[in-house]
Jmol script that loads the backbone (N, CA, C; Angstrom):
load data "model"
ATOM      1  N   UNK A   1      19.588  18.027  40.599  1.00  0.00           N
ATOM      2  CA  UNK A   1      19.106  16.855  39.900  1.00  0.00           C
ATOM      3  C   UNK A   1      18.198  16.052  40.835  1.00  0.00           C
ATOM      4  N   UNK A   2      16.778  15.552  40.164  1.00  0.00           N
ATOM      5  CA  UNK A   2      15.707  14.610  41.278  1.00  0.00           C
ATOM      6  C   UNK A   2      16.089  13.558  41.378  1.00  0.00           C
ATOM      7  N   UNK A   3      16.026  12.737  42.453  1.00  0.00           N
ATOM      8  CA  UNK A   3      16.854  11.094  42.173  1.00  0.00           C
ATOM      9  C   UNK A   3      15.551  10.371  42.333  1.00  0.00           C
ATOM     10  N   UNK A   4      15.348   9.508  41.042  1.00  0.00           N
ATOM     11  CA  UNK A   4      14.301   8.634  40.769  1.00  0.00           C
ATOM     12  C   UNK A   4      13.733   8.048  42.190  1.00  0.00           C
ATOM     13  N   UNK A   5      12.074   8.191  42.381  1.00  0.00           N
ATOM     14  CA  UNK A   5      12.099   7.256  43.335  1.00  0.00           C
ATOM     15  C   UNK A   5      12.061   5.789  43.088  1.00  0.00           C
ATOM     16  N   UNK A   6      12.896   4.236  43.901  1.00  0.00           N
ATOM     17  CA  UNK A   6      12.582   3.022  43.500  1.00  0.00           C
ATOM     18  C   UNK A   6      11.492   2.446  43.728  1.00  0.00           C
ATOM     19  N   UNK A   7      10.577   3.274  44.834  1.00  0.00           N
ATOM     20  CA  UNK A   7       9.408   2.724  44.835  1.00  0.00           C
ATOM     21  C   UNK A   7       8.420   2.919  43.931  1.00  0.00           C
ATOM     22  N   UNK A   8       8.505   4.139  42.957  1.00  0.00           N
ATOM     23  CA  UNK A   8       7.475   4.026  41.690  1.00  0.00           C
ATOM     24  C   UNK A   8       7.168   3.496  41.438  1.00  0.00           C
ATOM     25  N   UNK A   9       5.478   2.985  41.316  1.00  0.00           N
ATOM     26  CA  UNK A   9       5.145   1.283  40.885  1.00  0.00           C
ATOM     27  C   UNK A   9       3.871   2.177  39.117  1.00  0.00           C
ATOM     28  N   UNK A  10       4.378   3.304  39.082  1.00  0.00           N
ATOM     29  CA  UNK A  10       2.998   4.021  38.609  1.00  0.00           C
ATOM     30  C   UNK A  10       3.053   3.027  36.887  1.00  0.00           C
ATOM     31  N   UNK A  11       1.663   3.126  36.248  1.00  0.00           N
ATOM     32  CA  UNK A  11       2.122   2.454  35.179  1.00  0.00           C
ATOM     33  C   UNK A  11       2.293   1.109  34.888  1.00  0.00           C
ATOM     34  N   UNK A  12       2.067   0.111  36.495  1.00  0.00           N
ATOM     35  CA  UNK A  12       2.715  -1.056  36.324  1.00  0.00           C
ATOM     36  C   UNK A  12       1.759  -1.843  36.673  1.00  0.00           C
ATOM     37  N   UNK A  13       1.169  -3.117  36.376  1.00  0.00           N
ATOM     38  CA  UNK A  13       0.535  -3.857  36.953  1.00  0.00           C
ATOM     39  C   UNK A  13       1.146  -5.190  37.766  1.00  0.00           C
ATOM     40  N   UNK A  14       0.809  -4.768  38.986  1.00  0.00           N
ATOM     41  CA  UNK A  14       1.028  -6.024  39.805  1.00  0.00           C
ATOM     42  C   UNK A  14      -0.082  -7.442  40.441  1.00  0.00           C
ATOM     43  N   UNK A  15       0.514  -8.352  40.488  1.00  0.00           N
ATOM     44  CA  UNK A  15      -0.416  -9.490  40.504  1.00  0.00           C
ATOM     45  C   UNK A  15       0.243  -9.799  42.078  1.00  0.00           C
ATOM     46  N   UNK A  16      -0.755 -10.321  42.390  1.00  0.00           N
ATOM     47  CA  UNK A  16      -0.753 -10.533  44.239  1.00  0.00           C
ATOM     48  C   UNK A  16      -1.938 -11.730  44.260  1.00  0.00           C
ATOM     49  N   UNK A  17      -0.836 -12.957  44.799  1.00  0.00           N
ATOM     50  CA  UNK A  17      -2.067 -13.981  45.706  1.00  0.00           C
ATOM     51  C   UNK A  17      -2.019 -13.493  47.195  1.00  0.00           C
ATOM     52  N   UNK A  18      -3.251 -14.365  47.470  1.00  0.00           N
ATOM     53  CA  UNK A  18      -3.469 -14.090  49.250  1.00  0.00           C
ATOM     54  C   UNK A  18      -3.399 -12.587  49.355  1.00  0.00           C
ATOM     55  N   UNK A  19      -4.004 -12.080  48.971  1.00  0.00           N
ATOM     56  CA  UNK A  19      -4.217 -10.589  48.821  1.00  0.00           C
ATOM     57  C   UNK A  19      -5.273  -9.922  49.691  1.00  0.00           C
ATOM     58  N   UNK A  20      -6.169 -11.181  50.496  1.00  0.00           N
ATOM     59  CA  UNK A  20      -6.880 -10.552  51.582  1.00  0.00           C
ATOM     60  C   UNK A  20      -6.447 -10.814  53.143  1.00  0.00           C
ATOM     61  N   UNK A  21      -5.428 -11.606  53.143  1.00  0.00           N
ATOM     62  CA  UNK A  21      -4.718 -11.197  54.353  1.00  0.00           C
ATOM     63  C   UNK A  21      -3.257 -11.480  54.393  1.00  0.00           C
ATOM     64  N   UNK A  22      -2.604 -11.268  55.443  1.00  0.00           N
ATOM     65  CA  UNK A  22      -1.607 -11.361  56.188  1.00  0.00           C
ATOM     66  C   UNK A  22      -0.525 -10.710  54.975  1.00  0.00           C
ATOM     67  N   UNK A  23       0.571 -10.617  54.555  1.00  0.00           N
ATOM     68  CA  UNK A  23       1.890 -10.588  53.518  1.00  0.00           C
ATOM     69  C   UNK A  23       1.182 -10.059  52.138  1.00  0.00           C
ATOM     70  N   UNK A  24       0.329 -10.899  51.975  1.00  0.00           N
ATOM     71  CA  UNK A  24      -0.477 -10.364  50.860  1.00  0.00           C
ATOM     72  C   UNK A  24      -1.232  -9.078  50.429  1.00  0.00           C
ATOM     73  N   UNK A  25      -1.877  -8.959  51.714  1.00  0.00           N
ATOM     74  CA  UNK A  25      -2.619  -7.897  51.969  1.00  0.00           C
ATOM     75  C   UNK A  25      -2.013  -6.816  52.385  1.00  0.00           C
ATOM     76  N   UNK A  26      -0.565  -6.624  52.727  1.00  0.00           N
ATOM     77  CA  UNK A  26       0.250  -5.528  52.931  1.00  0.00           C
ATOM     78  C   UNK A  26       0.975  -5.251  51.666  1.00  0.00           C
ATOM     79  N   UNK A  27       1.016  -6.450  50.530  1.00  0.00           N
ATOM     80  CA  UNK A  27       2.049  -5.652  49.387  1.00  0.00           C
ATOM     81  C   UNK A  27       0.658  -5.242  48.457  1.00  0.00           C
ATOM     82  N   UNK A  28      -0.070  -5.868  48.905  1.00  0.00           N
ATOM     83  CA  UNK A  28      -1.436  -4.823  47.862  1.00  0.00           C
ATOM     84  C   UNK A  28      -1.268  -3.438  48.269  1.00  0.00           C
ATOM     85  N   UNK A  29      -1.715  -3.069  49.403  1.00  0.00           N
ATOM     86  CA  UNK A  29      -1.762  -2.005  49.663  1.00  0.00           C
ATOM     87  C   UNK A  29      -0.799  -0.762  49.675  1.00  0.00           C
ATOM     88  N   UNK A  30       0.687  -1.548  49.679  1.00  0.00           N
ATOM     89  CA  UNK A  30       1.683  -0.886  49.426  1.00  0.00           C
ATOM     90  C   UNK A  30       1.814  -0.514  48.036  1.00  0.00           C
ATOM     91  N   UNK A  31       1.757  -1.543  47.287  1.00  0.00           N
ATOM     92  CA  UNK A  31       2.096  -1.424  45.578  1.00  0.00           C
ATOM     93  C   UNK A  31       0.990  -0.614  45.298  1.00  0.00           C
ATOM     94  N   UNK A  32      -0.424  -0.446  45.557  1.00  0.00           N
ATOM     95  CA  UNK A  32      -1.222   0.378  44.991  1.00  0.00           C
ATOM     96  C   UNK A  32      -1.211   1.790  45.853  1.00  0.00           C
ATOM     97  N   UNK A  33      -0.766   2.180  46.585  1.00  0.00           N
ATOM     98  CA  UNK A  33      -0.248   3.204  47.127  1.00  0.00           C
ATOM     99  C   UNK A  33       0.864   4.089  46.072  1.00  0.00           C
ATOM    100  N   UNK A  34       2.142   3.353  46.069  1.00  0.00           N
ATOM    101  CA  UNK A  34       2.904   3.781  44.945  1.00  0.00           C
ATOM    102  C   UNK A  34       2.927   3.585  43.760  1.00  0.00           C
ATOM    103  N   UNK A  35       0.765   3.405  43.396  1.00  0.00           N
ATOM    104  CA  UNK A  35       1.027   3.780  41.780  1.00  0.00           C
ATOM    105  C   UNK A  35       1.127   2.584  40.974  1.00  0.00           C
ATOM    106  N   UNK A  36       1.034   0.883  41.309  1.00  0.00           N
ATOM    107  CA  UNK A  36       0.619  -0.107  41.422  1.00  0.00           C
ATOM    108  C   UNK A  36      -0.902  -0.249  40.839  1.00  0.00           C
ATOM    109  N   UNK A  37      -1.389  -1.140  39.966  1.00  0.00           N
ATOM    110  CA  UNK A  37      -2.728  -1.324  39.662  1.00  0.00           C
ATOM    111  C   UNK A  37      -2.880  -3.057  39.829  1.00  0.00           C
ATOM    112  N   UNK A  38      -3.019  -2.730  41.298  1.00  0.00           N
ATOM    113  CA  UNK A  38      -3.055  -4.500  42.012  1.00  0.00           C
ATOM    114  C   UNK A  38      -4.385  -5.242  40.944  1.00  0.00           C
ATOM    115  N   UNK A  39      -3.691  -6.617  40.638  1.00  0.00           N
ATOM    116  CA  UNK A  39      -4.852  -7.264  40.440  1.00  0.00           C
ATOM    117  C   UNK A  39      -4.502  -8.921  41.219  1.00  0.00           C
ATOM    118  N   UNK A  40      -5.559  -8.685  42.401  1.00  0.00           N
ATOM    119  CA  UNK A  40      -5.983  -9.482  43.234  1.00  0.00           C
ATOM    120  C   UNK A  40      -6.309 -10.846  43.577  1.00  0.00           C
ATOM    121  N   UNK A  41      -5.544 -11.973  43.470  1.00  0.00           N
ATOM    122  CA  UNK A  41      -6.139 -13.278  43.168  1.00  0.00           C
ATOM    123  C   UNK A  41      -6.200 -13.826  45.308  1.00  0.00           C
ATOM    124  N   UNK A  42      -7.327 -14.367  45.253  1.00  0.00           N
ATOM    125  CA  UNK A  42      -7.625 -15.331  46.229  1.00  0.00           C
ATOM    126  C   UNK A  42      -8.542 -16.236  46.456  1.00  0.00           C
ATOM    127  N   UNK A  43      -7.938 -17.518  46.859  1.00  0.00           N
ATOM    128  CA  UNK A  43      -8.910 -18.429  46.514  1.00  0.00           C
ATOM    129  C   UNK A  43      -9.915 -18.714  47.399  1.00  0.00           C
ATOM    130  N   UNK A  44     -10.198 -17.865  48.412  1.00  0.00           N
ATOM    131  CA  UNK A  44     -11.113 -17.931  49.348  1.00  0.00           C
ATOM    132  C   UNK A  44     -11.787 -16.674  49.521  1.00  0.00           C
ATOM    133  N   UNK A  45     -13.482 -16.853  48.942  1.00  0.00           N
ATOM    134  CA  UNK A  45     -13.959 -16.374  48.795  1.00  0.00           C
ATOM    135  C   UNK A  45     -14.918 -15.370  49.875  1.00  0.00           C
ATOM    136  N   UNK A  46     -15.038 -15.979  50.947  1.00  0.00           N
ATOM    137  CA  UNK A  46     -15.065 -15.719  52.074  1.00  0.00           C
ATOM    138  C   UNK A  46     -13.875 -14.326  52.739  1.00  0.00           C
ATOM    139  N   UNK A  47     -13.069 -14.904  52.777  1.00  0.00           N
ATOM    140  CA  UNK A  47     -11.963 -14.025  53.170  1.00  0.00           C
ATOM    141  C   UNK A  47     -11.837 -12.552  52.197  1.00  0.00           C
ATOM    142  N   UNK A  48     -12.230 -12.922  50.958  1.00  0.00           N
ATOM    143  CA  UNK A  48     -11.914 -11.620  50.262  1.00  0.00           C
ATOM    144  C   UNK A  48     -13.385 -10.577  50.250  1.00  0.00           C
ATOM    145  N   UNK A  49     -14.620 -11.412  50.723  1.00  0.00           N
ATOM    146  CA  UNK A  49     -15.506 -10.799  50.817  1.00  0.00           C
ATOM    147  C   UNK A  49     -15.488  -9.502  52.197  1.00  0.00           C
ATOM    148  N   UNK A  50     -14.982 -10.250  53.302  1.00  0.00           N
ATOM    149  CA  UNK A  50     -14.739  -9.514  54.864  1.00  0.00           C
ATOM    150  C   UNK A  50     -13.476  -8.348  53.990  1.00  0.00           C
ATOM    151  N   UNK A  51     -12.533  -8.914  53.688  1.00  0.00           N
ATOM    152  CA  UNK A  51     -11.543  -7.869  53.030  1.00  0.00           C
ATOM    153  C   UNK A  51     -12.525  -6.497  52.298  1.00  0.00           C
ATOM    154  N   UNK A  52     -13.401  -7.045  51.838  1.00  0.00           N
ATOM    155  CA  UNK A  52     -13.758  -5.693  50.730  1.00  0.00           C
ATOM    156  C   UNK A  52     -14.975  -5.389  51.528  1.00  0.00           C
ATOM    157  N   UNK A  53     -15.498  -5.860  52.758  1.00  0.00           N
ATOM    158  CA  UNK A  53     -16.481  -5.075  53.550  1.00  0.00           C
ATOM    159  C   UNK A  53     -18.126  -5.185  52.722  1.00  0.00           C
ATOM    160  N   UNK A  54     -18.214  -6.867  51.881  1.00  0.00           N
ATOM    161  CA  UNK A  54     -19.332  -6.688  51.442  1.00  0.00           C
ATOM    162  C   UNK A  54     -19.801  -8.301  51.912  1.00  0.00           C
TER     163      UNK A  54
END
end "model"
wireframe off; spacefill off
backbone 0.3
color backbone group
């Protein structure tokens, strides 16, 4: 028998502030790793620009 994994996020949408750094920026990347469809709020626009490398 397979034992469910708990980290399965597939299917799910997760919402994340401060999503371009520090706490934030590690459960983005985690939750959309396992299948997570992060949607991203930060209020500094600056910061999320260096985050996405544009």
């Amino acid at each position: 028998m397979e034992k469910e994994n708990p980290f399965d996020f597939s299917g799910k949408v997760a919402l994340i502030t401060g999503a371009s750094s520090g706490l934030g920026k590690h459960f983005a990347k985690t939750l959309s790793f396992n299948g997570a469809k992060p949607f991203w709020l930060q209020k500094e626009l600056r910061r999320w620009k260096n985050y996405r490398g544009t």
